[in-house]
C-alpha positions in Angstrom: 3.8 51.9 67.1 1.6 50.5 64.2 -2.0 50.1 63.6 -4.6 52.5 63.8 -6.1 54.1 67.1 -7.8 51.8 69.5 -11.8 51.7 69.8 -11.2 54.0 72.8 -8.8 55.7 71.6 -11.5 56.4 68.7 -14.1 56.9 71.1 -12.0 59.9 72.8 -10.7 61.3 69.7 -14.1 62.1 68.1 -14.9 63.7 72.5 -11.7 65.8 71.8 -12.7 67.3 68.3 -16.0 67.3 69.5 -15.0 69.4 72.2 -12.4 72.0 70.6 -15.3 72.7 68.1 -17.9 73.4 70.7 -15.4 75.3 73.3 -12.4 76.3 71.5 -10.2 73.9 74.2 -9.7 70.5 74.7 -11.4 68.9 77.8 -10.0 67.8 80.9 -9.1 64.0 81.9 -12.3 64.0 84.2 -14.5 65.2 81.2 -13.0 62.6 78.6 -13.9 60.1 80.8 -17.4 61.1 81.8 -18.1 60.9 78.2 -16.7 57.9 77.1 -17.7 56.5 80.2 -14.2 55.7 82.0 -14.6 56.6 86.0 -10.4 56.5 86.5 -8.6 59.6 85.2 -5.5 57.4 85.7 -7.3 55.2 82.4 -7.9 58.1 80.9 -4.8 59.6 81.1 -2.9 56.3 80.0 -4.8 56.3 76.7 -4.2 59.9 76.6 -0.6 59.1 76.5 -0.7 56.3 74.3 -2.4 58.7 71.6 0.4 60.9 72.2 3.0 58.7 71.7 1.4 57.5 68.7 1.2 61.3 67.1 -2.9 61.3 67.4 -2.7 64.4 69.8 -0.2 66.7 70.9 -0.6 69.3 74.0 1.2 72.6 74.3 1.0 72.8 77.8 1.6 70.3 80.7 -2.4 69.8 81.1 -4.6 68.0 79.0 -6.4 70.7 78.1 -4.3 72.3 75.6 -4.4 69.2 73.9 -4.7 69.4 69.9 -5.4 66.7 67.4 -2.2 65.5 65.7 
């Protein structure tokens, strides 16, 4: 894909390192989208993949939570 990260995508990405530095782990889908104000994990979750696919983030687990900035 080309182009930078989305506004959203932007918007999560600063949650996410916001996150690892205040809790050593990334957040769950449910707790991205409380904070960037997103009620449906399923939108979440499809930005989540997006930003993976793009290299943003990586995970080394099958949860979200062991996501890591790319």
């Amino acid at each position: 894909m080309t182009g930078g990260p989305t506004e959203r995508q932007e918007q999560i990405l600063r949650v996410v390192r916001t996150w690892i530095a205040e809790r050593g782990e990334g957040p769950t889908i449910r707790e991205i989208g409380l904070e960037v104000g997103l009620s449906s994990t399923s939108s979440v979750a499809y930005q989540l993949r997006r930003m993976e696919e793009r290299g943003l983030i990586s995970r080394t687990g099958h949860k979200w939570r062991t996501v890591h900035l790319g």
